[in-house]
TIVO-2410 file (N, C-alpha, C; in nm, 3 decimals):
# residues 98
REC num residu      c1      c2      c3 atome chaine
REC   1      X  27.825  -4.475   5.052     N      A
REC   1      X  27.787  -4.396   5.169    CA      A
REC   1      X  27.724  -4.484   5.277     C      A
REC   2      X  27.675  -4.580   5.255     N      A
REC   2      X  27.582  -4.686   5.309    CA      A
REC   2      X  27.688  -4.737   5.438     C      A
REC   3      X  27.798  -4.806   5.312     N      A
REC   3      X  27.894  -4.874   5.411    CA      A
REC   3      X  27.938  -4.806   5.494     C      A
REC   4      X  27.938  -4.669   5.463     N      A
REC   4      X  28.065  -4.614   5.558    CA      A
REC   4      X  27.956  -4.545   5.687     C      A
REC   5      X  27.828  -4.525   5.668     N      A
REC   5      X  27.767  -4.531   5.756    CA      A
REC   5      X  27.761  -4.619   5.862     C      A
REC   6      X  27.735  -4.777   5.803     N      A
REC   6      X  27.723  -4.893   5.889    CA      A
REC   6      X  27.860  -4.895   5.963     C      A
REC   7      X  27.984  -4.821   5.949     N      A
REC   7      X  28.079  -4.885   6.003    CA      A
REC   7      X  28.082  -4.769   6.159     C      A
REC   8      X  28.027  -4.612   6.108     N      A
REC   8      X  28.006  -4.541   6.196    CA      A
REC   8      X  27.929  -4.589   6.286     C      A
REC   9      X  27.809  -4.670   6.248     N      A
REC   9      X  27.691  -4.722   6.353    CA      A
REC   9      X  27.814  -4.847   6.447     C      A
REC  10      X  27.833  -4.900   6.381     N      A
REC  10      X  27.921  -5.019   6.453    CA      A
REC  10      X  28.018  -4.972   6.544     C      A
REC  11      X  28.091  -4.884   6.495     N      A
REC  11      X  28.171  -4.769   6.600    CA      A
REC  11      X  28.140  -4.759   6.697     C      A
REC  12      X  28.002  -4.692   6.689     N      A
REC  12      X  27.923  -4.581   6.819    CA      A
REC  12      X  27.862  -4.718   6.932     C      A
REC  13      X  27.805  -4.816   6.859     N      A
REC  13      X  27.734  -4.947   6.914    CA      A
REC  13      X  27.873  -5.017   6.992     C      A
REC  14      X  27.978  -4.988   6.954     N      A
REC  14      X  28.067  -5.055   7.028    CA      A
REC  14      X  28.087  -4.972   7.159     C      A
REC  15      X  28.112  -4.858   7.115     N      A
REC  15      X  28.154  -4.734   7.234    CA      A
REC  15      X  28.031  -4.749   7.332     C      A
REC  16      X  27.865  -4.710   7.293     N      A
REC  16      X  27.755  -4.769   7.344    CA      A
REC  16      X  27.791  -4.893   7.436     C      A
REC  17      X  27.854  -4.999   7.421     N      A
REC  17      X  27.867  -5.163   7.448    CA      A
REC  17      X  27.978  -5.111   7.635     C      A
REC  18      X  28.039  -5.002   7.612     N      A
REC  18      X  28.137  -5.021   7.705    CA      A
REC  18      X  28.109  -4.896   7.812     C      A
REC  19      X  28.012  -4.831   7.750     N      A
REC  19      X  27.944  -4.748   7.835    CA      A
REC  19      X  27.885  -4.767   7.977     C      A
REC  20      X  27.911  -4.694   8.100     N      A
REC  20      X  27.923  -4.745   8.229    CA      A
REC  20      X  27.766  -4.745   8.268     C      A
REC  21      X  27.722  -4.841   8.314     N      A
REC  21      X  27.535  -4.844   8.358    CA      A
REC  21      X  27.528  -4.793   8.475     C      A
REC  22      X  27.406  -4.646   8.465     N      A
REC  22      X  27.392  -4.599   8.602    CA      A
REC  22      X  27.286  -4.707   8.653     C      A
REC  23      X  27.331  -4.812   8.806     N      A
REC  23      X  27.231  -4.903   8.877    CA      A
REC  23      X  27.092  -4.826   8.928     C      A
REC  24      X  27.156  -4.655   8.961     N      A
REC  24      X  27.013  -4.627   9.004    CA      A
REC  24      X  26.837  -4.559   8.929     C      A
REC  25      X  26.932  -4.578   8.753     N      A
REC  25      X  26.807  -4.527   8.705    CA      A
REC  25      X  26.821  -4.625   8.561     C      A
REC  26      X  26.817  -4.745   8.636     N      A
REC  26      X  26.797  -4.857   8.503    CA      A
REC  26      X  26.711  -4.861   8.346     C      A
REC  27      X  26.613  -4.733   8.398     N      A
REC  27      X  26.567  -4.703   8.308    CA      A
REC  27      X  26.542  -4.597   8.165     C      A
REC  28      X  26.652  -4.494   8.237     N      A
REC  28      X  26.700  -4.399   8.152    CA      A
REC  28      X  26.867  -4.460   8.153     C      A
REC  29      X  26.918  -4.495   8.079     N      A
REC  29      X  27.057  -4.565   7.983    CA      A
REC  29      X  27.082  -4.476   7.875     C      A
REC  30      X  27.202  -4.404   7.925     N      A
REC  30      X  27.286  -4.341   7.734    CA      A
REC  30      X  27.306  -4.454   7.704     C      A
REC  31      X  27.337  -4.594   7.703     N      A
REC  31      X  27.392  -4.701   7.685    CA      A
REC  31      X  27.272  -4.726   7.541     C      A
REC  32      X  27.155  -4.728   7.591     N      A
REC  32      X  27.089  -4.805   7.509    CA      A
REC  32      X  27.031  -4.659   7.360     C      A
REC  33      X  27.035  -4.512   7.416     N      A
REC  33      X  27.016  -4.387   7.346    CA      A
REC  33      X  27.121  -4.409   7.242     C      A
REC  34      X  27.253  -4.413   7.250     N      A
REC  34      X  27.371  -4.438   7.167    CA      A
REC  34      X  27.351  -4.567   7.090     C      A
REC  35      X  27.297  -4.674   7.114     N      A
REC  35      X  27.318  -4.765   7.022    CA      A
REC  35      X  27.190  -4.751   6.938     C      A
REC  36      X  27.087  -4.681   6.966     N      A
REC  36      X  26.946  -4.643   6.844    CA      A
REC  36      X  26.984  -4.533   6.742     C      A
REC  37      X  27.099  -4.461   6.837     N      A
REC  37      X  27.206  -4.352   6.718    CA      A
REC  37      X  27.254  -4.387   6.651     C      A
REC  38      X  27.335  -4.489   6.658     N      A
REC  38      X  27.401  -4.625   6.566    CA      A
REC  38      X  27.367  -4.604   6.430     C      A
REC  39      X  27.223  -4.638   6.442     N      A
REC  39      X  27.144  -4.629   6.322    CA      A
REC  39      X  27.108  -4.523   6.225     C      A
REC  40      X  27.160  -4.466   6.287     N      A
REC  40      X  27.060  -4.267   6.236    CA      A
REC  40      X  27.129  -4.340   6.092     C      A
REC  41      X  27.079  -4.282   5.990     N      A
REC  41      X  27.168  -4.279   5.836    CA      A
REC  41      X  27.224  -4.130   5.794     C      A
REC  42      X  27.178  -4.026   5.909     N      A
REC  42      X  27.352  -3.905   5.875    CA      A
REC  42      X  27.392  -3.902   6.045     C      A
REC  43      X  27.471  -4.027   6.066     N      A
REC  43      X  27.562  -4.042   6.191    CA      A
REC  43      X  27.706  -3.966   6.144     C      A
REC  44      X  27.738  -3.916   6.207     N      A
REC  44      X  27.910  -3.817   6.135    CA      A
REC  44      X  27.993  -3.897   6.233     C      A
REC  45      X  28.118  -3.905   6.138     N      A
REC  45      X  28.266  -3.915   6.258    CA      A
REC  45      X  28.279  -3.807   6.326     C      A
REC  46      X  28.239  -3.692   6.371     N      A
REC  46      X  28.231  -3.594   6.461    CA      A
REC  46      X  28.139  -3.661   6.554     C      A
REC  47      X  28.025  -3.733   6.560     N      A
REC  47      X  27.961  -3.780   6.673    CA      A
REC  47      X  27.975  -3.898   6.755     C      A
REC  48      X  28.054  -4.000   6.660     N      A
REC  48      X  28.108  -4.058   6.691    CA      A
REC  48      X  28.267  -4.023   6.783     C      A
REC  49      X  28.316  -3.938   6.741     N      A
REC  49      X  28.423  -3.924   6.822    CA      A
REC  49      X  28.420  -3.848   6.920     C      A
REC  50      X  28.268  -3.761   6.921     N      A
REC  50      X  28.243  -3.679   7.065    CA      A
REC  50      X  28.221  -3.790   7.150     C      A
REC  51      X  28.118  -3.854   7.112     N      A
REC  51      X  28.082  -4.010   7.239    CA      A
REC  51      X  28.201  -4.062   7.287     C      A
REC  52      X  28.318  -4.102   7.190     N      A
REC  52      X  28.400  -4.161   7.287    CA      A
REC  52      X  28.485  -4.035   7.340     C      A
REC  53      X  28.450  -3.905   7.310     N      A
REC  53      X  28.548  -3.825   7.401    CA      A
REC  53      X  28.497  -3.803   7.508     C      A
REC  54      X  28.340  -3.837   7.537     N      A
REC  54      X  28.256  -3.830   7.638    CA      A
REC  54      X  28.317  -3.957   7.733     C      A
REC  55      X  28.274  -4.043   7.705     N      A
REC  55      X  28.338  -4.198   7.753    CA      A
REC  55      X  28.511  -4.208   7.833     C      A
REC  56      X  28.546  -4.125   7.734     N      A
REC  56      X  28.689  -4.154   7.793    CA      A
REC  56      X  28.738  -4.012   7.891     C      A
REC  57      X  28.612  -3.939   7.936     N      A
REC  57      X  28.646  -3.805   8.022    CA      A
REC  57      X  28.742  -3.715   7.952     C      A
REC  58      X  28.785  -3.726   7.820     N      A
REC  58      X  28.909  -3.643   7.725    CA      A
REC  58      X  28.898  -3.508   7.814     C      A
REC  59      X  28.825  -3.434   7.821     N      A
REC  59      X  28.793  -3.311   7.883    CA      A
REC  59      X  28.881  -3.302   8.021     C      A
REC  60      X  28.803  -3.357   8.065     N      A
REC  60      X  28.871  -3.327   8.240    CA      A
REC  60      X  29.002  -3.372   8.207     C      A
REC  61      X  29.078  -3.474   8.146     N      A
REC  61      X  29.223  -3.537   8.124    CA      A
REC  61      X  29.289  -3.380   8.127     C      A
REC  62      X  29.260  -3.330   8.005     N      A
REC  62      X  29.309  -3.224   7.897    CA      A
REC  62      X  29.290  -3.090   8.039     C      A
REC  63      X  29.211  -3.074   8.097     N      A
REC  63      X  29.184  -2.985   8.228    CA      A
REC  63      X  29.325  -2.996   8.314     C      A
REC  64      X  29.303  -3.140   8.397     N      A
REC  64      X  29.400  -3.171   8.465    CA      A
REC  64      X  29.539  -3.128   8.413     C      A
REC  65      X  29.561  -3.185   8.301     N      A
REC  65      X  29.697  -3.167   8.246    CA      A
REC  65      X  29.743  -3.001   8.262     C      A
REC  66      X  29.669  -2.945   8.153     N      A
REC  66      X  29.667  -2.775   8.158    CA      A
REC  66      X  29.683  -2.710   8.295     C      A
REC  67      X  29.626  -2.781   8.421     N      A
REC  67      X  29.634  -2.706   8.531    CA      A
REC  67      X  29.803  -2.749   8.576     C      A
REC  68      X  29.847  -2.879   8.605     N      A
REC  68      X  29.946  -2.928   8.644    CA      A
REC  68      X  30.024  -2.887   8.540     C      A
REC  69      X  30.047  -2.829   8.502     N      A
REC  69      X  30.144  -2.779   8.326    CA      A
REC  69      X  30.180  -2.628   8.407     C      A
REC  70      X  30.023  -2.589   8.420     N      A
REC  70      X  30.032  -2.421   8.472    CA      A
REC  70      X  30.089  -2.443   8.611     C      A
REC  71      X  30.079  -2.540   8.681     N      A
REC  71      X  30.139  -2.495   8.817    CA      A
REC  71      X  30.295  -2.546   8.861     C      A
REC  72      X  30.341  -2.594   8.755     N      A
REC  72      X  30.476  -2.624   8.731    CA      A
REC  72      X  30.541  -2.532   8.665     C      A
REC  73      X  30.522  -2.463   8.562     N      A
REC  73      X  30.578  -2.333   8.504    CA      A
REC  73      X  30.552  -2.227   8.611     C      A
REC  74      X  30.410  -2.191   8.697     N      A
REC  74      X  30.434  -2.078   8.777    CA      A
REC  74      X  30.581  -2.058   8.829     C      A
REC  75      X  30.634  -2.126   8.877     N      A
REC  75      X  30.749  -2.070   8.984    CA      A
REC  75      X  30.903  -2.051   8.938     C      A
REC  76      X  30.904  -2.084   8.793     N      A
REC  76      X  30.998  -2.021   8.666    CA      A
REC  76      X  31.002  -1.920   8.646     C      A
REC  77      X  30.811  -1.858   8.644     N      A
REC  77      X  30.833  -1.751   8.575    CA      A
REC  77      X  30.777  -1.616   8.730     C      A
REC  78      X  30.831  -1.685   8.836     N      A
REC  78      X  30.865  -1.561   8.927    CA      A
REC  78      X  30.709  -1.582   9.018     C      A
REC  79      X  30.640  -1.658   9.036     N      A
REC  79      X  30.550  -1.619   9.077    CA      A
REC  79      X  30.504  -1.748   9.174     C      A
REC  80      X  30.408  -1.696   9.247     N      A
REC  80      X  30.381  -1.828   9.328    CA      A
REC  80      X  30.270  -1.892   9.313     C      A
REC  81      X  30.248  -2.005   9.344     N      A
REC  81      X  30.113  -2.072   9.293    CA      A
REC  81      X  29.975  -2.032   9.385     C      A
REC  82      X  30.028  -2.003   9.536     N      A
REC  82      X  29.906  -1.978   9.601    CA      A
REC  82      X  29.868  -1.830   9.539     C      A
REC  83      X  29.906  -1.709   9.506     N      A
REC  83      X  29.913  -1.577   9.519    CA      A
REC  83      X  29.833  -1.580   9.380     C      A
REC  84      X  29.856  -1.691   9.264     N      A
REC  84      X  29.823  -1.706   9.125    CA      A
REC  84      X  29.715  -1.734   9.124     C      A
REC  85      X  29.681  -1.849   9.211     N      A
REC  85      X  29.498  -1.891   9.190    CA      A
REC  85      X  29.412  -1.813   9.277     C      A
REC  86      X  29.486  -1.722   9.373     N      A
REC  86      X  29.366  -1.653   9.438    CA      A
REC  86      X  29.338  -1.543   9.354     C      A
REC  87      X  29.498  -1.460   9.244     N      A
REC  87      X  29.422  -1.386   9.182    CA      A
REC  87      X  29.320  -1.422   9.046     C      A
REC  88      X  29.358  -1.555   9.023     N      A
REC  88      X  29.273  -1.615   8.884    CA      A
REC  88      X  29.127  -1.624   8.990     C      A
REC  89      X  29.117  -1.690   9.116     N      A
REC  89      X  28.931  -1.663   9.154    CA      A
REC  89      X  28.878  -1.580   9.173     C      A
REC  90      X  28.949  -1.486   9.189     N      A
REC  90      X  28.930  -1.304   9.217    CA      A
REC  90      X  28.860  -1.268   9.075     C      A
REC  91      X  28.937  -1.304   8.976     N      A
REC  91      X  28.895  -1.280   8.815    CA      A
REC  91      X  28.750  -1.327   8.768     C      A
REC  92      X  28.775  -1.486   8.743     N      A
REC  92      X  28.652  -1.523   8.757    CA      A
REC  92      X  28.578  -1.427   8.837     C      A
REC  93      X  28.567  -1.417   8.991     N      A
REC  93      X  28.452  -1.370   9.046    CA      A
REC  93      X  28.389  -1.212   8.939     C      A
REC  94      X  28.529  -1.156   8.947     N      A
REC  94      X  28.482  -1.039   8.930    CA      A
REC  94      X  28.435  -1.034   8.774     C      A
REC  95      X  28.432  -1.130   8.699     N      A
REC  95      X  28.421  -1.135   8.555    CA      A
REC  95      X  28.222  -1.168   8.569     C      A
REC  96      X  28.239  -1.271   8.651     N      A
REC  96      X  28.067  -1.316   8.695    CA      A
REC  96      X  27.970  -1.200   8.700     C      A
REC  97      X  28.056  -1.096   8.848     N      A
REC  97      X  27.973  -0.982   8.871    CA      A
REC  97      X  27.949  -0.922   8.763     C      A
REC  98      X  28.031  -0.891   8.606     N      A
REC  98      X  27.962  -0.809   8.514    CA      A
REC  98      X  27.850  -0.875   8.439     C      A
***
């Protein structure tokens, strides 16, 4: 269990290593928070692989894609793209108001 911990810490300390430095608050660093995580002794491959899904923006990628996916099928299936997102902000809105 030991080892396979140390290899998770080494993981995360690497991902930590390539992590982008904010210049204007040199003193608060996820850079340096992630590599004292390293260490935890119950580090999971779930946290490890959230950090680098954090790191590598996976989210917004997976966003982008889904939207450009949806606005390429709109006009197949009969409909138009402007008429589509005003009624999807209409939704949202009106989903907020409840």
């Amino acid at each position: 269990m030991a080892a396979a911990s140390g290899k998770l810490g080494q993981k995360l300390v690497t991902i930590a290593d390539t992590w982008v430095v904010d210049p204007f608050r040199p003193n608060l660093q996820l850079q340096t928070f992630l590599k004292s995580l390293g260490t935890h002794p119950k580090l999971t491959p779930q946290a490890v692989n959230a950090t680098r899904a954090l790191r590598d923006n996976a989210m917004q990628k997976m966003v982008r894609y889904s939207r450009s996916l949806m606005l390429d099928c709109l006009p197949h299936l009969g409909m138009s793209v402007v008429s589509s997102i005003e009624e999807d902000a209409t939704t949202r809105f009106d989903a907020i108001a409840l």
